[in-house]
C-alpha positions as a Markdown table, in Angstrom:
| # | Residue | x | y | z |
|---|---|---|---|---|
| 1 | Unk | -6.3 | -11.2 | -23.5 |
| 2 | Unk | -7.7 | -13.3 | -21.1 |
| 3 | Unk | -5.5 | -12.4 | -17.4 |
| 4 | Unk | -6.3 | -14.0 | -13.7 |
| 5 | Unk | -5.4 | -12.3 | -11.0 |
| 6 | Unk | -4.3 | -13.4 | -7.7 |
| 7 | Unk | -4.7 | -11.0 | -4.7 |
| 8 | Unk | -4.5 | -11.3 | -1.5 |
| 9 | Unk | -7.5 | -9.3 | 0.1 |
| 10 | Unk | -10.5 | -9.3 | -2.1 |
| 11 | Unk | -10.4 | -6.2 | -3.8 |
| 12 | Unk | -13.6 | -4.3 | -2.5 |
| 13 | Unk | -14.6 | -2.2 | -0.7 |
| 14 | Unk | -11.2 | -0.3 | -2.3 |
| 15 | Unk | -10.5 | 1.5 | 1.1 |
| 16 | Unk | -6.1 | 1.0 | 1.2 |
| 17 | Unk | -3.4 | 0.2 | -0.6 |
| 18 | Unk | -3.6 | -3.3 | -2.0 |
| 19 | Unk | -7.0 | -3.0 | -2.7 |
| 20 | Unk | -7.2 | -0.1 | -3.9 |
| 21 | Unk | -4.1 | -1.1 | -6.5 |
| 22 | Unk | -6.0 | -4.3 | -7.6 |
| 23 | Unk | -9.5 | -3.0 | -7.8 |
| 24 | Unk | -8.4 | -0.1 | -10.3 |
| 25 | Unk | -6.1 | -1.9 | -12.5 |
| 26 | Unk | -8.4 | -4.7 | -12.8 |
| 27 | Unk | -11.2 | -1.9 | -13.5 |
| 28 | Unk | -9.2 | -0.4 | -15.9 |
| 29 | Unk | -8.4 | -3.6 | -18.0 |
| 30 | Unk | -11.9 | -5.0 | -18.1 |
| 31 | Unk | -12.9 | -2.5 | -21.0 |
| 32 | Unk | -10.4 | -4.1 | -23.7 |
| 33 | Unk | -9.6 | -7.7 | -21.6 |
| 34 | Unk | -11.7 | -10.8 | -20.1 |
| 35 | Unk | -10.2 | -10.9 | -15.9 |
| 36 | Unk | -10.6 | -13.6 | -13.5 |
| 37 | Unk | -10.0 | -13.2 | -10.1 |
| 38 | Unk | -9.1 | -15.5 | -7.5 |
| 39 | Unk | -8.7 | -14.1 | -3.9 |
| 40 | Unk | -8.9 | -14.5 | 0.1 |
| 41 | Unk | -11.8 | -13.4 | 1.9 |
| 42 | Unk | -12.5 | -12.5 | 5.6 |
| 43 | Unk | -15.9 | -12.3 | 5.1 |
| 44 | Unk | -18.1 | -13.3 | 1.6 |
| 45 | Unk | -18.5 | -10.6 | -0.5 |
| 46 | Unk | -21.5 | -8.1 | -1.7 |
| 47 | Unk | -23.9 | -9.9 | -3.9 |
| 48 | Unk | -24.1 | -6.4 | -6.0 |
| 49 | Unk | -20.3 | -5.7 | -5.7 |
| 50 | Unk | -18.9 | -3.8 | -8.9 |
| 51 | Unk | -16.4 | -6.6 | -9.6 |
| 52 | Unk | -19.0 | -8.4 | -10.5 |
| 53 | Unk | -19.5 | -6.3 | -13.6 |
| 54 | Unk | -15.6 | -6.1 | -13.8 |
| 55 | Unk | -14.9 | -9.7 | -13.5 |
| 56 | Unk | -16.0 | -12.6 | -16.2 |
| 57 | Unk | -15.6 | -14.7 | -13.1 |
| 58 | Unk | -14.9 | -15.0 | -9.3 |
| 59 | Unk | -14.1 | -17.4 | -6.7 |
| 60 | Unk | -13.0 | -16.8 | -3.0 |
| 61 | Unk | -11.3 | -19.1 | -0.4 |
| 62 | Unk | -11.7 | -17.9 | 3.5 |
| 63 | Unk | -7.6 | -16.6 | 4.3 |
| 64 | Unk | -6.4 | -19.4 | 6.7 |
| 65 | Unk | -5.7 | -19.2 | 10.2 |
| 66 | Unk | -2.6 | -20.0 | 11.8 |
| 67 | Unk | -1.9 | -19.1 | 15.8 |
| 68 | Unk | 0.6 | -16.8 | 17.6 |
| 69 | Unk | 2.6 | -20.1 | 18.6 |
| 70 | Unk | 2.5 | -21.9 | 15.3 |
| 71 | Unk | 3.9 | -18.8 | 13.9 |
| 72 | Unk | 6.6 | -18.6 | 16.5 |
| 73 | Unk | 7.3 | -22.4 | 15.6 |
| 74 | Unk | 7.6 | -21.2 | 12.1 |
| 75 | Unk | 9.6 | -18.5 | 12.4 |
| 76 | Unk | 12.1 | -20.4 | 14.2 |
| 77 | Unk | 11.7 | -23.6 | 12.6 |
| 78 | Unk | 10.4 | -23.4 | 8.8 |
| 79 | Unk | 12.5 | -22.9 | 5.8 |
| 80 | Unk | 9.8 | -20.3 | 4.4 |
| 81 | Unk | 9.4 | -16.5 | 5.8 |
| 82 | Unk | 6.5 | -15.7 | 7.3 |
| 83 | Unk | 4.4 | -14.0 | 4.4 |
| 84 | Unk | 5.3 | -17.4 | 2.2 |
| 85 | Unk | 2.9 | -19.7 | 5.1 |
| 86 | Unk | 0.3 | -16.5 | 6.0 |
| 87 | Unk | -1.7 | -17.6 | 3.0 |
| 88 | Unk | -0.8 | -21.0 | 1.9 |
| 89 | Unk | -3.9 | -22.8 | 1.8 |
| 90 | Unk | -5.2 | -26.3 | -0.1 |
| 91 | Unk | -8.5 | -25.1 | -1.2 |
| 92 | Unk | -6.8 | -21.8 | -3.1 |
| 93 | Unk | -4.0 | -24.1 | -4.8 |
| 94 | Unk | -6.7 | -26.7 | -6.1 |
| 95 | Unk | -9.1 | -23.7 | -6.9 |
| 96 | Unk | -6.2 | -22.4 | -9.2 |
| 97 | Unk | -5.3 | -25.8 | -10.5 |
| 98 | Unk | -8.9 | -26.6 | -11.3 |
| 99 | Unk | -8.7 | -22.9 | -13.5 |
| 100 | Unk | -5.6 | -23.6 | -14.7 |
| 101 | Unk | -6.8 | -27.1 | -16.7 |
| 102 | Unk | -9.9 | -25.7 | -17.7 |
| 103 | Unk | -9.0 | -22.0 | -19.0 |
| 104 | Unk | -6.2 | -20.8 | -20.9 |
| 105 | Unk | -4.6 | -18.0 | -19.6 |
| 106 | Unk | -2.6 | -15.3 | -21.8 |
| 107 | Unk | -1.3 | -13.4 | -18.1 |
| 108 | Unk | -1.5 | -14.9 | -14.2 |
| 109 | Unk | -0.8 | -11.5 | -12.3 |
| 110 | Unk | 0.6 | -12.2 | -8.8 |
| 111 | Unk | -0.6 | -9.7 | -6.3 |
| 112 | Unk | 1.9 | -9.6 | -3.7 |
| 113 | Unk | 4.5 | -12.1 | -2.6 |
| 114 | Unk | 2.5 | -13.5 | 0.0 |
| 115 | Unk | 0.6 | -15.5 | -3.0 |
| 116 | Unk | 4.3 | -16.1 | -4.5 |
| 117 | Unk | 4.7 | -19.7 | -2.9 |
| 118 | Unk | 2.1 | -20.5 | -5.4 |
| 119 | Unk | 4.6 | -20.1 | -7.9 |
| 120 | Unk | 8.1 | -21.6 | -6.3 |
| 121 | Unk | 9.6 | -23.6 | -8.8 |
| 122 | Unk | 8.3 | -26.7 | -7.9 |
| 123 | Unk | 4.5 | -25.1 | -8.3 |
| 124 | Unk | 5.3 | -23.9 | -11.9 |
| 125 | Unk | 5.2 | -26.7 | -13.7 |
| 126 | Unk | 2.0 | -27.1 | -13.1 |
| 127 | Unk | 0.9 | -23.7 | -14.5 |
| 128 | Unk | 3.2 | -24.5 | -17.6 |
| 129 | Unk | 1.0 | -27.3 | -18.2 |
| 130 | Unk | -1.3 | -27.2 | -22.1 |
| 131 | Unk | -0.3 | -22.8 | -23.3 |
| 132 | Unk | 2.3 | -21.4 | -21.4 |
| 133 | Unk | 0.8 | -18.0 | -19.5 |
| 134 | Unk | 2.8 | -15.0 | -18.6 |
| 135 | Unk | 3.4 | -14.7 | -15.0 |
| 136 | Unk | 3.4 | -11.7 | -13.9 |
| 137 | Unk | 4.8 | -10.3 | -10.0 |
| 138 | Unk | 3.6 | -7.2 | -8.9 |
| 139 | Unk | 5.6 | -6.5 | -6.0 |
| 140 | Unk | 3.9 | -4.0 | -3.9 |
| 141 | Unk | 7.2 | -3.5 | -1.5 |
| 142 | Unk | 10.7 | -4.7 | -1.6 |
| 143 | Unk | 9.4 | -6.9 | 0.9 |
| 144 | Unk | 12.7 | -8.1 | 2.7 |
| 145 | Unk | 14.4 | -4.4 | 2.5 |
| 146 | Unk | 10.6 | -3.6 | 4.6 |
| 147 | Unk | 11.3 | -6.0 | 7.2 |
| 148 | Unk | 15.0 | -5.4 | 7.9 |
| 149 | Unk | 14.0 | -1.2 | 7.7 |
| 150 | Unk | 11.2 | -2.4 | 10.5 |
| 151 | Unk | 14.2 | -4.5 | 12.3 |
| 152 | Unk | 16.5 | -1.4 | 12.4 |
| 153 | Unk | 13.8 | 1.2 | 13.7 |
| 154 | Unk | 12.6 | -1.1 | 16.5 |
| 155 | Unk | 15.9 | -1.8 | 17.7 |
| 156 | Unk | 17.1 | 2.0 | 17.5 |
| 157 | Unk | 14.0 | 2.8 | 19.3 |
| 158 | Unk | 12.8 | 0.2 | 22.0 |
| 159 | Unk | 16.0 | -2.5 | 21.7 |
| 160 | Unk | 15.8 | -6.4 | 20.9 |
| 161 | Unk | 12.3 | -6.6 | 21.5 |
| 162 | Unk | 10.4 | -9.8 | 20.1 |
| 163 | Unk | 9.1 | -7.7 | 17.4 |
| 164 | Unk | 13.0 | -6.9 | 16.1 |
| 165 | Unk | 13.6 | -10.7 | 16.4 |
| 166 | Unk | 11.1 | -11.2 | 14.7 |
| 167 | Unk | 11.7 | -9.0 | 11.6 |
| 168 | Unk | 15.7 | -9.6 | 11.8 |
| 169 | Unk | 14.7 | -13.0 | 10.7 |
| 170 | Unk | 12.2 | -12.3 | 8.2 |
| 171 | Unk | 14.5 | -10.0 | 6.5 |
| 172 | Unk | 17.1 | -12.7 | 5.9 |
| 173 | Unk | 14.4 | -15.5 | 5.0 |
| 174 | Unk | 13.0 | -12.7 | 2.5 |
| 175 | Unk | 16.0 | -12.5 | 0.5 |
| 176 | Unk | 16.1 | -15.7 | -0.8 |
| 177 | Unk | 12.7 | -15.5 | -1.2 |
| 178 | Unk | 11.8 | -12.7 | -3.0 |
| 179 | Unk | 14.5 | -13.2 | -5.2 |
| 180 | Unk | 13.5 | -16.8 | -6.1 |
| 181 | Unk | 9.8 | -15.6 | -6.8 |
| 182 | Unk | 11.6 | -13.0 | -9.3 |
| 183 | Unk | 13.6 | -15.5 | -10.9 |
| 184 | Unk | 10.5 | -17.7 | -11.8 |
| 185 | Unk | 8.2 | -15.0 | -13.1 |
| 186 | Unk | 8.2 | -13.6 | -16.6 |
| 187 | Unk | 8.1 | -10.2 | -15.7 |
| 188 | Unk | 8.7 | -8.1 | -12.4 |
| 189 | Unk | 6.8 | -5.5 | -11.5 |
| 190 | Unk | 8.1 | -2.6 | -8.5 |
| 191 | Unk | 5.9 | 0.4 | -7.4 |
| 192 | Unk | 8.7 | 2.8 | -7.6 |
| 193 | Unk | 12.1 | 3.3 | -8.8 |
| 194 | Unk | 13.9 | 3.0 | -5.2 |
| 195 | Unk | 12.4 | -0.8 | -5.1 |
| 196 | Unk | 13.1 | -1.6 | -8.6 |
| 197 | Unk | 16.9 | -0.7 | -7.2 |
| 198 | Unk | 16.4 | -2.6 | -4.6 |
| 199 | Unk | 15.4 | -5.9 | -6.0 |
| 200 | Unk | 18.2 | -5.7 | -8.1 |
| 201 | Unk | 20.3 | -5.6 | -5.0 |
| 202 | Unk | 19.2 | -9.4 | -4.8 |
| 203 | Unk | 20.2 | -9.7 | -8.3 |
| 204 | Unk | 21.3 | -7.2 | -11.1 |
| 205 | Unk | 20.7 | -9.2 | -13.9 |
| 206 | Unk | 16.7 | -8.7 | -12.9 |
| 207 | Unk | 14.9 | -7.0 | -15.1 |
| 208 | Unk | 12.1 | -4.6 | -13.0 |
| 209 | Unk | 9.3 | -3.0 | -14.3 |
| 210 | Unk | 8.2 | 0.6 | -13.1 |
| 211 | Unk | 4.5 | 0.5 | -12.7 |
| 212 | Unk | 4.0 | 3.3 | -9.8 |
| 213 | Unk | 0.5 | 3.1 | -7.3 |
| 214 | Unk | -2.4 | 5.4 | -8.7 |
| 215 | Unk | -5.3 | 7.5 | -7.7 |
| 216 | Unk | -8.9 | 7.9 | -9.3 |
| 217 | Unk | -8.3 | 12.0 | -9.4 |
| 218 | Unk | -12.3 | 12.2 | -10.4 |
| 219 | Unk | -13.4 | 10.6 | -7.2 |
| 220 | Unk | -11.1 | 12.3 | -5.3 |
| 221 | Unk | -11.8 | 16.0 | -5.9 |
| 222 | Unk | -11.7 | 18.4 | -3.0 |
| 223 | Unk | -15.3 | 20.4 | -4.0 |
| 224 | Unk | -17.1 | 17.3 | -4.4 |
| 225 | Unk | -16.5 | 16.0 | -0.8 |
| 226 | Unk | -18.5 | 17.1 | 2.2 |
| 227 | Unk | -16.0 | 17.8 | 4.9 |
| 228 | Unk | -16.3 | 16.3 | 8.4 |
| 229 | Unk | -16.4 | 18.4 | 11.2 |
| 230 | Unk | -13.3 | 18.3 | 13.6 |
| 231 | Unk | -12.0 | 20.3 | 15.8 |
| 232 | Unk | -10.2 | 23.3 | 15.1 |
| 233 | Unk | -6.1 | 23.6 | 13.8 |
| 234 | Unk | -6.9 | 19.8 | 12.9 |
| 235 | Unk | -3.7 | 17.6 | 12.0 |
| 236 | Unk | -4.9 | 13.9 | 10.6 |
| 237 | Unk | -3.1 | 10.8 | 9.6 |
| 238 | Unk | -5.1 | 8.3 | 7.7 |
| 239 | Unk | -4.0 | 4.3 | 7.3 |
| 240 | Unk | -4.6 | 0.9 | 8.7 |
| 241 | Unk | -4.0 | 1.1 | 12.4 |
| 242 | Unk | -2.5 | -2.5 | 12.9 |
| 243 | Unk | 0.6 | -1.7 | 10.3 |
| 244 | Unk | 3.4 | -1.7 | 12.2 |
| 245 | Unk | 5.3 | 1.3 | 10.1 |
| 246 | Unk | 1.5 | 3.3 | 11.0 |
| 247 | Unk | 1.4 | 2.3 | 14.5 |
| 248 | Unk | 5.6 | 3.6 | 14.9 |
| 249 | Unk | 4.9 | 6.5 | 13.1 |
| 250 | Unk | 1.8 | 8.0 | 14.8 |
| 251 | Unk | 3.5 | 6.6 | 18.5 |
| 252 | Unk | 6.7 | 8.8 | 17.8 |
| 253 | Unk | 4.7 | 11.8 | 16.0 |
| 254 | Unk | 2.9 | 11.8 | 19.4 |
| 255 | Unk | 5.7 | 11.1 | 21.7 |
| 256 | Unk | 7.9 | 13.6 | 20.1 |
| 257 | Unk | 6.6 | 15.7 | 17.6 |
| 258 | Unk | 3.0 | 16.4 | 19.1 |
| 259 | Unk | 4.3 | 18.6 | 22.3 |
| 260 | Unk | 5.7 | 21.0 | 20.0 |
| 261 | Unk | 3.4 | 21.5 | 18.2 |
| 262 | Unk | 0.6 | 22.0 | 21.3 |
| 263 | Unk | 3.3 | 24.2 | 22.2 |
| 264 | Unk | 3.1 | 26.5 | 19.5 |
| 265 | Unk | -1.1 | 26.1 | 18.8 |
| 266 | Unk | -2.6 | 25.2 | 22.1 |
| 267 | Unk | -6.0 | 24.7 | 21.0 |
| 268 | Unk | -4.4 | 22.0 | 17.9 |
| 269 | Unk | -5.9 | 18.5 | 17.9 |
| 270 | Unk | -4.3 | 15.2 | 16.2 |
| 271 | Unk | -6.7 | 12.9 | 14.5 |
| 272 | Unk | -5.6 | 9.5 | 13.6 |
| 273 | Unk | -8.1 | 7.8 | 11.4 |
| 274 | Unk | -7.9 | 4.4 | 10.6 |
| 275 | Unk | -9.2 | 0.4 | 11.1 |
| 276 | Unk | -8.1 | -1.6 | 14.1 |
| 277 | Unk | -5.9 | 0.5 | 16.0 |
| 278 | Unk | -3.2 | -1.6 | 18.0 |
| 279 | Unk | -3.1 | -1.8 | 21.6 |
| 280 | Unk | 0.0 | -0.2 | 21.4 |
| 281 | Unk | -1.9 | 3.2 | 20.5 |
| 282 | Unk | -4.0 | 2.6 | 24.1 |
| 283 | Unk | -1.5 | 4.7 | 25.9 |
| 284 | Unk | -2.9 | 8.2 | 23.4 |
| 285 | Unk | -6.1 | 7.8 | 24.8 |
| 286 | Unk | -5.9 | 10.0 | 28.1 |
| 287 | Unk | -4.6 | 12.9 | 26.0 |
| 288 | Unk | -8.1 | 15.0 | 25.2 |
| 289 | Unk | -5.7 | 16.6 | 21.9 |
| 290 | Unk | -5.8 | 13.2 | 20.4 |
| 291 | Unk | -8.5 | 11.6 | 18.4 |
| 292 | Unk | -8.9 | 8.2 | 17.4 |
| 293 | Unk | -11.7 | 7.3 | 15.1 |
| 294 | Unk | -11.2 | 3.5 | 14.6 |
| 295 | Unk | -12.6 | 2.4 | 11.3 |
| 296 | Unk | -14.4 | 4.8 | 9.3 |
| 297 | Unk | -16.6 | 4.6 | 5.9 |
| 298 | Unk | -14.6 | 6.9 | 4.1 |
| 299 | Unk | -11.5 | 8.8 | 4.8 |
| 300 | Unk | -11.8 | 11.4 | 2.2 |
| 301 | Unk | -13.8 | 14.0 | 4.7 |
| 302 | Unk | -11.3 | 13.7 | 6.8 |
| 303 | Unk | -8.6 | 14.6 | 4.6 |
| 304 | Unk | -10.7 | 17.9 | 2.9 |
| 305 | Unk | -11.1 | 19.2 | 6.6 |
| 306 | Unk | -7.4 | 18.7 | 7.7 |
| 307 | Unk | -5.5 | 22.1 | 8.3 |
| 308 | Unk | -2.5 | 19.6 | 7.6 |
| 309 | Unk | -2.1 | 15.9 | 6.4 |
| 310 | Unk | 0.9 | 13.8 | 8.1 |
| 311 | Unk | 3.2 | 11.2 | 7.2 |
| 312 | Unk | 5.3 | 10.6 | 10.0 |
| 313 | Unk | 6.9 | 7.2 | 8.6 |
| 314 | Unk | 10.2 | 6.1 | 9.6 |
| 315 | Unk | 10.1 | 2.7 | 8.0 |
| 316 | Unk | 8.5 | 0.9 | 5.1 |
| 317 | Unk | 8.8 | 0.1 | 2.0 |
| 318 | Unk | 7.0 | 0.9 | -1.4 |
| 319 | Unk | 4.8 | 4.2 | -2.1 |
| 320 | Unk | 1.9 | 5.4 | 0.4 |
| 321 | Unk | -1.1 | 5.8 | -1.6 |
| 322 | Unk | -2.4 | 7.9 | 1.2 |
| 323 | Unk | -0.1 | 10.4 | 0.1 |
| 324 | Unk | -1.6 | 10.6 | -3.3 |
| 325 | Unk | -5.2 | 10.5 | -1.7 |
| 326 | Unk | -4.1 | 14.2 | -0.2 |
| 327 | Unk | -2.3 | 15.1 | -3.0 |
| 328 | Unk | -5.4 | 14.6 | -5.0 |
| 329 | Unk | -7.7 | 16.4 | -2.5 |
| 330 | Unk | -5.1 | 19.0 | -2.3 |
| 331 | Unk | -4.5 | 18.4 | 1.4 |
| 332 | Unk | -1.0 | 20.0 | 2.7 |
| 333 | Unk | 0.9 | 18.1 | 3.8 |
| 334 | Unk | 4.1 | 17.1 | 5.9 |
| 335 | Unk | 6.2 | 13.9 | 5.3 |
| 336 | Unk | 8.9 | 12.2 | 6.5 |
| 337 | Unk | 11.5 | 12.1 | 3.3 |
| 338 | Unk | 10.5 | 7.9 | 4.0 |
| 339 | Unk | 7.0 | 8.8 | 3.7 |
| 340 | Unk | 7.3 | 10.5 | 0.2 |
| 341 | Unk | 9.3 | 7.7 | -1.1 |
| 342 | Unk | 9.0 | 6.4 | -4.3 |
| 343 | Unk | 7.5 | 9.9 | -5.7 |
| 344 | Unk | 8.7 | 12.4 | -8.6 |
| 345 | Unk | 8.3 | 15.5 | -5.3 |
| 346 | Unk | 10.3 | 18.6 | -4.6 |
| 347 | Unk | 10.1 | 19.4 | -1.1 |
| 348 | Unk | 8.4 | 22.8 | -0.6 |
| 349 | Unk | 7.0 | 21.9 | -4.3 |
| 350 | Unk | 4.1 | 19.7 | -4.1 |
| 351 | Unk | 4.4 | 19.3 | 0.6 |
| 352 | Unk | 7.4 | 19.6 | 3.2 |
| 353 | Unk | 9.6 | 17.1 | 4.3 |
| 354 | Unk | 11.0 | 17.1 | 7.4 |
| 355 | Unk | 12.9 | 14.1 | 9.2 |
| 356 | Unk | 13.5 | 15.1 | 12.9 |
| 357 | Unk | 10.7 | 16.4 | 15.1 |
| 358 | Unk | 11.9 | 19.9 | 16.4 |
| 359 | Unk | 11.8 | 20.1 | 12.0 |
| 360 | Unk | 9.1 | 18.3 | 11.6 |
| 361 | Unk | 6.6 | 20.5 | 14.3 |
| 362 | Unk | 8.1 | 23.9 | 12.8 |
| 363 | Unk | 7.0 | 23.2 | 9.6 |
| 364 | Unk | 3.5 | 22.0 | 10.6 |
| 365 | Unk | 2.6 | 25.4 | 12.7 |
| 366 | Unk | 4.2 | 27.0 | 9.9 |
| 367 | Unk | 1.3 | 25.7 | 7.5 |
| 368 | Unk | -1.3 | 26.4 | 10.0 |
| 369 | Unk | -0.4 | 30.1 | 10.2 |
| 370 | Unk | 0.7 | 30.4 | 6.4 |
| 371 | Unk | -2.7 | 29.0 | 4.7 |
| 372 | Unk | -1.9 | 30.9 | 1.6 |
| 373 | Unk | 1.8 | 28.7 | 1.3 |
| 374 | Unk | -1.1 | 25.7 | 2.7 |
| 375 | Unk | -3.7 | 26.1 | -0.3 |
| 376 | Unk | -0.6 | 26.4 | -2.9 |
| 377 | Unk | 1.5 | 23.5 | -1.6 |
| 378 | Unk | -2.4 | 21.3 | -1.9 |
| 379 | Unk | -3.0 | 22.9 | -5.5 |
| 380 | Unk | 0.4 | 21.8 | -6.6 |
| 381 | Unk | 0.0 | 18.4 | -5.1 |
| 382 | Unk | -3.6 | 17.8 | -7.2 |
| 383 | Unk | -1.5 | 19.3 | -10.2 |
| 384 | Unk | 0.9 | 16.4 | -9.8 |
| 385 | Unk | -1.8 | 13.5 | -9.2 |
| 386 | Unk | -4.0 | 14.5 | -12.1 |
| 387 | Unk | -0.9 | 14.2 | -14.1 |
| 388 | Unk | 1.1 | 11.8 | -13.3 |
| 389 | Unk | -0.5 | 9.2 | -11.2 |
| 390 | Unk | -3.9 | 8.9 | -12.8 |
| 391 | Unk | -5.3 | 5.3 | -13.2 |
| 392 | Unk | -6.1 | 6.2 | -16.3 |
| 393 | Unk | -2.0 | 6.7 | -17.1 |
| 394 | Unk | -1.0 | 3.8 | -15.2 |
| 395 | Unk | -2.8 | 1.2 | -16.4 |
| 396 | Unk | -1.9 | 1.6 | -20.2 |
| 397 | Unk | 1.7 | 0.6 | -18.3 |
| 398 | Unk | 0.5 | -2.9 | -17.5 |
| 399 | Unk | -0.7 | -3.9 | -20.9 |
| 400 | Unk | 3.0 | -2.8 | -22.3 |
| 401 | Unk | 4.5 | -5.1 | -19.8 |
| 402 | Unk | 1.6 | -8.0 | -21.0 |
| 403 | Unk | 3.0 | -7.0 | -24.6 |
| 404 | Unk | -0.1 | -5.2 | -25.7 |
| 405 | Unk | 0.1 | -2.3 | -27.6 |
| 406 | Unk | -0.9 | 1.0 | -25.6 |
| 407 | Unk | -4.2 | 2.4 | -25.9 |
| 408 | Unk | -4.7 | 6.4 | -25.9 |
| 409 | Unk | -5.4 | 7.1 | -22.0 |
| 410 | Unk | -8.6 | 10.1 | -22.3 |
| 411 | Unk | -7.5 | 13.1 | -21.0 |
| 412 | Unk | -8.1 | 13.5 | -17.5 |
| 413 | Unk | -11.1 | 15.7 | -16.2 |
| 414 | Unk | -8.1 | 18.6 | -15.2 |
C-alpha cells in the first residue's frame, strides 16, 4: 500500500512520545509498504537521517508562529480550539494538495488532531478528489477530556488562574472538535481503552480502534546501557519539561511528596530530566536535593541508574511512553494510578501506585530499602513490555485497521 503520513513534529531524533509513535510505526511499515511523510519542522532535518531510508519521500514546512496575544485573541474570539490554528499553515495544505493530485494514496494517517483541520469537512473533498484514500486518525489523547482534566487540577490547586481559563475553554471548543474530526475519518484510532471510552462519550455510535503506544524492547535493554553517574538513593522523572501535566507533576512531587521522602533517606536526591524546563520549575533550584538536567542526548542512562523511576501525574490524557521506557529497562517504579493509565498493570505486579503523597513517599523509601521487591517489580515490568507492547506487536495492528492481512510479528529477542 502506498500510506502518507501527517505528523506533527518530524519524526527524528525519536526522543518522546509523538515521535517516538510515528518514527516506529512508520519504520515498521516500510518493510512491506511505500510511506510518504509530510511534517512540521523547527529546524531542517539530518541529511543522513534514517527516514530517509524509511521514507520513498519527504517534504517539511517550518511549524508557524503565532504570538501570546494572537492566541489570547483566538481563544476568546475564534470558532476553532487552540490545537485546530497551532499548525494551520498555507504552505503544508498546498504541499498536501500538490501530493494529493499527483500520487494516489491507498491510507492518509493523521498524526494528532492538531493536523485534523486539514481534514474538516469542507477540506475533504479535496482529498476525495480522482481514488478515494482511507483516512486514518490516530488520536494520541482524548484531547478535550486532557484539557478539561488540566482545567480541574489547576483550579483545585492554584484557583482561576489564566491557565484554567484557558483550558476550561479549550475543553468545550475540543468537543465539538474532536468529534467532528472523528466523524469525517474512515477509521479512529485511540492509544488505550480508557480514550477509546472516552471518545465515545462524544458519540457512541463511533467506532475506536485500540492501537496502544510501543517500545523498541531491543534498544532498550538494561545490560546494554552504560549507566550515568548520579548521586546516591537517586529518584528520576524523565519527560518534556514545558508539558504542563510534567511541570504539575514534578512541582507537587516536590512540594509535597519530596520532604517525606528526605525525611526518611536524608542523603536522597530527585533528578528531573528533560528539554526546556518551565520557569515555573525556577523556584526547585535552591534545593541542593534537586537536579535539573535540561535537555539531554539520551535518557535511557538515567533511567538504568535510578534507585526508583516516578510518575507523579495528576492530569493527562493517553499512555506515557516513559512508563514503558522503565518498564523496558526494568526500572522500578512508582505512579500515580493517572500515570499508569491506559496499561494492562497490577499494582505491586509490574510497579506501585500510589495517589496521595504521605502514600506515595512510603512506597518510594520502601523500594529503596527493599531492592530485592525493587529488581522483581523492574523484571516483571520488562516481562510485560517485551510482551505486550513490542513495536514489533503493535504495528501488525495498523495494517488490520488499513485492511491488510496480518503478517507473523518475529518473536521478540526475550
Amino acid at each position: 500500500m502506498r500510506v502518507l503520513f501527517l505528523t506533527p513534529q518530524f519524526p527524528y531524533p525519536p526522543q518522546k512520545g509523538t515521535t517516538l509513535r510515528n518514527y516506529n510505526v512508520m519504520g515498521g511499515l516500510a518493510p512491506r509498504h511505500e510511506i510518504d511523510l509530510l511534517s512540521f519542522v523547527e529546524t531542517s532535518p539530518l541529511a543522513s537521517c534514517p527516514l530517509n531510508t524509511v521514507c520513498r519521500r519527504i517534504a517539511t514546512v517550518p511549524v508557524p508562529r503565532r504570538s501570546n496575544t494572537r492566541r489570547a485573541i483566538d481563544t476568546l474570539l475564534s470558532r476553532w480550539p487552540d490545537m485546530g490554528l497551532r499548525l494551520w499553515s498555507i504552505d503544508f495544505k498546498q504541499q498536501l494538495e500538490a501530493w494529493l493530485r499527483d500520487g494516489e494514496y491507498d491510507v492518509i494517517q493523521i498524526e494528532g488532531i492538531e493536523l485534523a483541520r486539514y481534514f474538516s469537512s469542507n477540506e475533504k473533498a479535496q482529498v476525495r478528489r480522482g481514488k478515494a484514500p482511507l483516512i486514518v486518525f490516530d488520536d494520541h489523547n482524548a484531547e478535550y477530556l486532557l484539557q478539561q482534566r488540566i482545567a480541574q487540577a489547576e483550579i483545585a490547586s492554584r484557583g482561576w488562574t489564566p491557565g484554567a481559563i484557558y483550558s476550561t475553554i479549550q475543553a468545550r471548543k475540543l468537543r465539538g472538535f474532536e468529534r467532528q474530526i472523528c466523524h469525517t475519518a474512515d477509521r479512529v484510532i485511540a492509544v488505550s481503552n480508557a480514550d477509546a471510552d472516552t471518545l465515545r462519550q462524544l458519540d457512541p455510535t463511533l467506532t475506536v480502534h485500540v492501537i496502544p503506544n510501543g517500545v523498541d524492547t531491543a534498544d532498550y535493554q538494561r545490560e546494554n546501557i552504560v549507566p550515568m553517574e548520579l548521586p546516591s538513593n537517586s529518584i528520576v522523572f524523565t519527560g518534556t519539561m514545558d508539558f504542563r501535566p510534567n511541570v504539575d507533576g514534578v512541582l507537587w512531587f516536590a512540594r509535597e511528596v519530596w520532604p517525606l521522602v528526605k525525611a526518611a533517606i536524608p542523603d536522597a536526591h530527585f533528578v528531573i530530566v528533560g528539554q526546556r524546563p518551565h520557569t515555573r520549575l525556577n523556584v526547585l533550584q535552591d534545593d541542593p536535593s534537586i537536579i535539573i538536567t535540561g535537555s539531554v542526548e539520551d535518557a535511557r542512562p538515567y533511567i538504568v541508574s535510578a534507585s526508583v523511576v516516578v510518575i507523579p501525574l495528576r492530569m493527562g490524557g493517553g499512555t506515557r511512553l516513559k512508563l514503558l521506557e522503565a518498564f523496558a529497562l526494568q526500572a522500578p517504579i512508582v505512579s500515580t494510578t493517572l500515570g499508569a493509565e491506559g496499561f494492562d498493570v497490577t499494582n505491586g505486579r509490574e510497579l506501585l501506585l500510589a495517589d496521595e503523597a504521605g502514600s506515595f513517599a512510603q512506597v518510594i523509601v520502601e523500594l529503596i530499602t527493599d531492592r530485592v521487591q525493587a529488581k522483581r517489580l523492574g523484571q516483571a515490568g520488562r516481562s510485560l513490555a517485551v510482551e505486550r507492547y513490542d513495536w514489533q506487536r503493535i504495528v501488525p495492528m495498523f495494517e488490520a485497521v488499513y485492511g491488510v492481512s496480518r503478517y507473523t510479528p518475529q518473536p521478540s529477542a526475550e
